[in-house]
C-alpha positions, 0 to 999 in steps of 0.5 A: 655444151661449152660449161659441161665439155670446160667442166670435163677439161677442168675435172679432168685436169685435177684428177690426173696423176702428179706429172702427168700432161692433160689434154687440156694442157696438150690443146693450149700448147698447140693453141700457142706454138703450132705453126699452122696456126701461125700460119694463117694468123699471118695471113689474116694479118695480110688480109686486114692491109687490104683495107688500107690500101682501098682507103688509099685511093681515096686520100691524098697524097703529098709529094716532094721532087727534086732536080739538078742538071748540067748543060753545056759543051763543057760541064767543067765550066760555069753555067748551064746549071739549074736547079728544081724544087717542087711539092705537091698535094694531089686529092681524089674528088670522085672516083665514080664508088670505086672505093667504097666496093673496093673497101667492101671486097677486102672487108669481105676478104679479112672475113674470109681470112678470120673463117680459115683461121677457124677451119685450121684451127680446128683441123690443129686441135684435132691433130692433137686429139687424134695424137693424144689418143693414138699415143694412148691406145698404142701405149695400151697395146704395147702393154699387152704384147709385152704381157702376151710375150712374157705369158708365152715366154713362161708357156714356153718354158713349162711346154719345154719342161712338160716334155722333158718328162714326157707330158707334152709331145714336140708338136706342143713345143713348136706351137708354143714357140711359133705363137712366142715368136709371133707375140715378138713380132707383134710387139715390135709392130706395136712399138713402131707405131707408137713411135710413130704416134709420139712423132705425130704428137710431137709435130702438133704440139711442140714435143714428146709426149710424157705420161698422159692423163686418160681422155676425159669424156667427150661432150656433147654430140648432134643427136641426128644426122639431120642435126649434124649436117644443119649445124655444118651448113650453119656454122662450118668455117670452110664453107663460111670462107667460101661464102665471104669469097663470092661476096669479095669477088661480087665487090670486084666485078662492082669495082672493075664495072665503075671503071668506066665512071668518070673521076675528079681530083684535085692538086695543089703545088708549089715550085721553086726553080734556080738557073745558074745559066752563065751568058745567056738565059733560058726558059722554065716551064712548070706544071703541077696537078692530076692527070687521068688515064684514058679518055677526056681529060682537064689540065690543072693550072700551069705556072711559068716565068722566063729567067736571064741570067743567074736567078730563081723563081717560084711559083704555085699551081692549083687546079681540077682534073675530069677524066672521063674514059671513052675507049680503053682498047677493050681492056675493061670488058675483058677484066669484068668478064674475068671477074665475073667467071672468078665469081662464078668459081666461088659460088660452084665452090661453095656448092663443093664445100657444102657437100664435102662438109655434109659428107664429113658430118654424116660419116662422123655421125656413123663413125660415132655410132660404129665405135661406141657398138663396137666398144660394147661388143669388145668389153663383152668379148673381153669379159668373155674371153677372160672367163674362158681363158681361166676356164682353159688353164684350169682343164689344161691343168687336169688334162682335159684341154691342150696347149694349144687350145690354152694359146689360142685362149690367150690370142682371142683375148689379146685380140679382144683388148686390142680391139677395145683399145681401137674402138675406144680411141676411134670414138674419141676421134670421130667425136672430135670430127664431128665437132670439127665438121660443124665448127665446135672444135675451136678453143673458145669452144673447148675452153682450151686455157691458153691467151686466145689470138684477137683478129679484131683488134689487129684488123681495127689498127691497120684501118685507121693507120695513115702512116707509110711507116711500117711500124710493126717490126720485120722479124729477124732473117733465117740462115740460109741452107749452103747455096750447094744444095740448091743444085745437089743433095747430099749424098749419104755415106762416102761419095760415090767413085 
């Protein structure tokens, strides 16, 4: 499907008039500026950090401290002084798996994030379907209502002077006026809405549209419904989302559950301390290492010296932390349990989404099916109407038909084209649906021709990164609006007295 709906883009492509914009062309701009995509490729990128932020709790951490005091009665005089310098190296031995599930959940958590992406990306790419081919099926109507107003303008004009000699009575005039009039009015409705179309075209794909290129045809569809709906439950990228979200929320419940573990670490430090005490001499006392939260826990060693006078003093520490939690106020129990109904939520939700996707997919499958029969009726009601309009002007020539059977001629044709129009992009939209519905409306897919987004490789790099440094840059402030209009609008016109 892939090659044969790329070969359609590419014939397409070099069919097009000279300047004339192409859905392909449309598809990669908004592949490349949308900000909906850019959106969410942020929030892939924040999900790929979680994976070093679990790592974390498993490496060690280097810490420098520094302090300087003064004590006495009078801090203008010498003495009472003292000055510290310490580092420390702190590793986690144990942390009874926390780790390892925790590393799991965001895992499963950038998997999710990678499927949204998917899901918005195709719910883009049908925008812009959807306003290419709005933009085109308005353009068409346009066109129409401004060929029906220039063909009741010249039956108005021959209505008129038929009845100055006498051919046609009044009654004739006024119809052919009413359906002029209504002919504008239609016209002006048509104009709004494809205004409307270029303003929703613009807003997907980064400007107005020019002269677009027709749509190509489109490729290949699920043959059944049944086929519709298994390929949707196989490769939908909500519901694959919704699924990597109960698999997180599982890992969660895991982690909060090995809470209750005990844990090892290790520490190592170094201490430099330096009194400038005066008269006297006073006692340091120093401790470096690891402590636990909540139930047992072991000491690491401790150092410390007495220094008389003016002196410094240096010393090291070295030692294992336990912890082994006993009680913790019953503040694990109630996180597991709020785990476990965030799990639960996940689930009944991919149950939702399973439903919503099969719904979407099956109504396509049907829109697919109504638009093309309808297509086939309103090109044999145009054929049809065709022959009868000429068939009309001919006997209104000779007398035998009325103007207003002539007008009404004219409206059933009108009406027939625009119908056509309407069906021909309905097709095309819900075909487009449908492969959103069952995750083929994606640009690797399309063969959209634009550099694709990589999340793999973004994800990779911020694994293995143990710097604190940010490293990617912080982009740029926005100006902000006046601090005014956080409190008021603007009015419009003058103000009010």
């Amino acid at each position: 499907m892939r090659l044969r709906l790329s070969a359609a883009l590419a014939a397409l492509t070099l069919a097009a008039p000279a300047g004339a914009e192409t859905l392909p062309e449309a598809l990669a701009e908004a592949y490349a500026t949308n900000p909906q995509l850019a959106v969410q490729r942020a929030t892939v990128r924040q999900a790929d950090e979680g994976v070093p932020q679990a790592l974390s709790a498993a490496r060690p951490t280097l810490t420098a401290t520094g302090v300087a005091q003064q004590s006495g009665e009078h801090f203008d005089k010498d003495g009472g002084r003292y000055y510290q310098g310490a580092l420390s190296l702190n590793q986690s031995l144990y942390r009874g798996g926390r780790t390892r599930t925790a590393v799991s959940a965001a895992e499963n958590r950038i998997l999710a994030a990678r499927a949204r992406l998917r899901a918005t990306e195709d719910t883009v790419l049908l925008d812009v379907v959807t306003a290419y081919a709005d933009v085109i099926r308005y353009a068409a109507v346009v066109e129409l209502n401004q060929n029906q107003v220039k063909v009741l303008a010249r039956e108005q004009q021959q209505s008129r002077d038929r009845f100055e000699v006498g051919d046609l009575t009044r009654t004739d005039v006024a119809q052919a006026d009413a359906r002029l009039a209504n002919a504008q009015s239609n016209l002006v409705v048509a104009q709004g809405q494809l205004t409307t179309a270029r303003n929703a075209y613009a807003r997907v794909v980064g400007h107005f549209p020019g002269t677009l290129s027709p749509l190509p045809p489109l490729p290949v569809l699920p043959g059944t419904v049944g086929q519709a709906v298994d390929l949707a439950n196989a490769n939908n990228p909500s519901l694959i989302a919704a699924r990597f979200d109960e698999a997180a929320a599982r890992f969660d419940v895991e982690t909060l559950e090995r809470q209750r573990r005990p844990s090892l670490s290790a520490g190592v430090g170094a201490n430099y301390t330096y009194v400038q005490s005066g008269t006297g001499g006073f006692t340091t006392t120093t401790a470096t290492g690891t402590t636990g939260t909540g139930g047992s826990t072991g000491t690491s060693a401790i150092g410390s010296g007495t220094v008389s006078g003016d002196g410094g003093q240096f010393s090291q520490t070295a030692g294992l932390t336990l912890s082994v939690p006993l009680y913790q106020a019953g503040l694990n129990g109630s996180q597991i349990r709020a785990a476990q109904a965030v799990r639960s939520q996940f689930m009944e939700q991919i149950g939702v989404t399973g439903r919503q996707v099969a719904e979407t997919a099956e109504n396509a499958f049907t829109s697919v099916a109504t638009a093309r029969a309808v297509i086939a009726a309103s090109e044999s009601s145009v054929r049809a109407n065709t022959l009868a309009l000429e068939g009309v002007n001919q006997e209104n020539l000779v007398g035998t038909r009325t103007v207003i059977e002539v007008l009404n001629a004219e409206q059933e044709l009108l009406v027939a084209r625009v119908n056509l129009a309407a069906a021909q992009r309905d097709e095309y939209v819900a075909g487009y649906t449908l492969l959103a519905a069952v995750g083929q409306a994606e640009s690797d897919v399309l063969g959209v021709p634009a550099e694709r987004f990589d999340a793999e490789s973004n994800a990779a790099r911020a694994r293995h990164r143990w710097s604190d440094s940010a490293i990617d840059p912080d982009p740029a402030p926005l100006p902000l609006p006046a601090a005014a209009s956080a409190s008021r609008s603007v009015p419009i016109g003058p103000p009010r007295p």
